[in-house]
N, C-alpha and C positions, 0 to 999 in steps of 0.2 A: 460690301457695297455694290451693287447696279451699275454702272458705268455707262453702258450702252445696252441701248432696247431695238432692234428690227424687224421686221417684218416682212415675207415674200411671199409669192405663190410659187409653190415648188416645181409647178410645169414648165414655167419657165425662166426662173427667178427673178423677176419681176420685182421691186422693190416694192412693198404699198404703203409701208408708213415706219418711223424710226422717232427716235427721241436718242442726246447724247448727254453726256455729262454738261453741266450750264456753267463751269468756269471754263473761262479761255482758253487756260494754260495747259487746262486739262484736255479740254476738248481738242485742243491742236498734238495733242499728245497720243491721242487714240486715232486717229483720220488712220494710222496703215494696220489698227485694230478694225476698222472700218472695211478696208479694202479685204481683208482678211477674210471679214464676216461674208463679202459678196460674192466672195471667190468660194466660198462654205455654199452659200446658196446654189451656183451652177453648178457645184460638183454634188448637190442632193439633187437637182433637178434630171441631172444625167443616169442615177444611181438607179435601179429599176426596181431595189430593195432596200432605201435606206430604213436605218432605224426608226424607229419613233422618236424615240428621247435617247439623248445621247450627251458626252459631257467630249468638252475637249482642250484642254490645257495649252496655253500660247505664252511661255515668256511665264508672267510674273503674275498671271491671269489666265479664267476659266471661261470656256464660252460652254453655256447651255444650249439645248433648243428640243424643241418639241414640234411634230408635224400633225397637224387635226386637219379635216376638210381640205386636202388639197393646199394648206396654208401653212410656210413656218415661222415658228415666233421663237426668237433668238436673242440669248441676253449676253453682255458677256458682263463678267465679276472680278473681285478680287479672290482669290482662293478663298479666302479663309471664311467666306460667307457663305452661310450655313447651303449646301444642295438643298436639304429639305423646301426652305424658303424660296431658293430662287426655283424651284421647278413650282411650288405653289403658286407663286409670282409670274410665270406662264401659264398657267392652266386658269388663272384669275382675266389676263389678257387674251388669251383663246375664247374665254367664254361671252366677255363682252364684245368683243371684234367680231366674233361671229354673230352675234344678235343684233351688233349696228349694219355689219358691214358684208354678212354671210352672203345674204342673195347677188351681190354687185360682186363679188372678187372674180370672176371669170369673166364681167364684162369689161372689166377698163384693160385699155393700153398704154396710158403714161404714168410712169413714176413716179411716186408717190401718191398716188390717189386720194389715198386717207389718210394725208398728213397732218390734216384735224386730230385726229386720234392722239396726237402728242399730249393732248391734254389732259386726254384718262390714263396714260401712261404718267406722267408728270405724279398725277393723283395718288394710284398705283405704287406705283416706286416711294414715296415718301411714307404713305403707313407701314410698308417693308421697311422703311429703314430705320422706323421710329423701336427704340429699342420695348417700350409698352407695347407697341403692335407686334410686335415681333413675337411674344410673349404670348399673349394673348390667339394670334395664330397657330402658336405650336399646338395649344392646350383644346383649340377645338376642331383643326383637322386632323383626325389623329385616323383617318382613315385614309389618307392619302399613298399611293401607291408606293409601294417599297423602293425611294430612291435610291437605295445602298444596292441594290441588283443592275443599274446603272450603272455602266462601263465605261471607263474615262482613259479618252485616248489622245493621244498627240497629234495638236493641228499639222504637225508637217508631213506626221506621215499620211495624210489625206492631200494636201495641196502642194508639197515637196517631191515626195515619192511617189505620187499616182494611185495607192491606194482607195481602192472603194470604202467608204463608210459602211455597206453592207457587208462589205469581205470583212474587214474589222473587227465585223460586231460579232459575225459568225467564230475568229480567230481565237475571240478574248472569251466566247462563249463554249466553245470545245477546251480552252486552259479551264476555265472553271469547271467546267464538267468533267475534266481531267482531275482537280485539286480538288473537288468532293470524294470522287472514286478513291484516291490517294489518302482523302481521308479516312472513309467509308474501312477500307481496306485495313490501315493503320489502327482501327477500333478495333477489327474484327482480331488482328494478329493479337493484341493486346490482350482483348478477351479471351484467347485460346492460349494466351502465355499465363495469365490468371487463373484460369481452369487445371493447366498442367501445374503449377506449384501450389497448387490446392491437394491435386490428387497425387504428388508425390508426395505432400506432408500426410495425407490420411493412410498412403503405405505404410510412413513408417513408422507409423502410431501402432497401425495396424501388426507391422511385423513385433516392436516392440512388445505389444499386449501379449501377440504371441507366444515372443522370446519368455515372459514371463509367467506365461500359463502351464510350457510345459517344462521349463526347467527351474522353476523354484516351488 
């Protein structure tokens, strides 16, 4: 599930529009999920290399986000909800905010600007969570950018430890390039372990034919 949808411009994190979960109880539950998210925005605004799309685990819940045009659009979820869906569910909010709202995002200065926007968000989020739409989504974007290459890291060590989002991505990016090599390697040894007790059995096939060609 969606929980919470934001929006910023990265230059300066500038808030321009949000929508929160619409129970109460819930919504008063997520405010330092909230505070979380804005403190995610000044530390992408400062980063001179954050990622694009990035995933990052808080507690009992996953925040997404994506940066297009200068703008980011940030969801946070319950783990268990599909990445697939919720980066869809970005890239569907990107597309429209940028058609309503693309030319105006570098002119305003007060927050929230485009708090209107809660309502195509609102829209948005509910075909996501209809389990038919859900369904139906998987089955016709099936060309959407490989989220499993999406590196999912810990909000603390970004807003706790001082960690850059870019150093991060680079960290988790040289381990994987490490644990392919590792892999890469582990085929190779594999295959040359295959080879060698291939060609000690055809030895001693060979010496046996031998043994019996010239002593019987």
């Amino acid at each position: 599930m969606v929980l919470m949808t934001m929006i910023a411009r990265v230059a300066d994190a500038l808030p321009l529009a949000a929508s929160m979960q619409e129970d109460e109880q819930a919504g008063r539950s997520l405010m330092d999920y909230q505070a979380q998210a804005k403190q995610l925005f000044r530390k992408i605004s400062t980063d001179p290399q954050p990622p694009g799309r990035c995933s990052l685990e808080s507690g009992p819940y996953i925040f997404h986000y994506i940066i297009e045009r200068g703008v980011c659009y940030l969801i946070l979820c319950d783990k268990s909800f599909s990445k697939r869906l919720a980066f869809q569910y970005l890239d569907d909010l990107q597309t429209e905010f940028s058609l309503q709202y693309g030319g105006r995002v570098e002119t305003v200065s007060r927050p929230y600007s485009f708090i209107e926007f809660d309502t195509y968000i609102q829209k948005a989020r509910k075909s996501y969570m209809d389990s038919r739409a859900r369904k139906n989504l998987n089955n016709i974007n099936t060309e959407l950018q490989d989220v499993h290459r999406i590196m999912v890291q810990n909000i603390d060590d970004v807003l706790q430890r001082g960690e850059t989002l870019s150093a991060l991505d680079m960290k988790a990016s040289n381990l994987s390039s490490v644990s392919q090599k590792y892999k890469k390697d582990s085929a190779y040894l594999n295959l040359r372990s295959s080879y060698a007790k291939i060609a000690a059995i055809i030895i001693v096939v060979i010496v046996f034919l031998l043994f019996i060609k010239f002593w019987w």
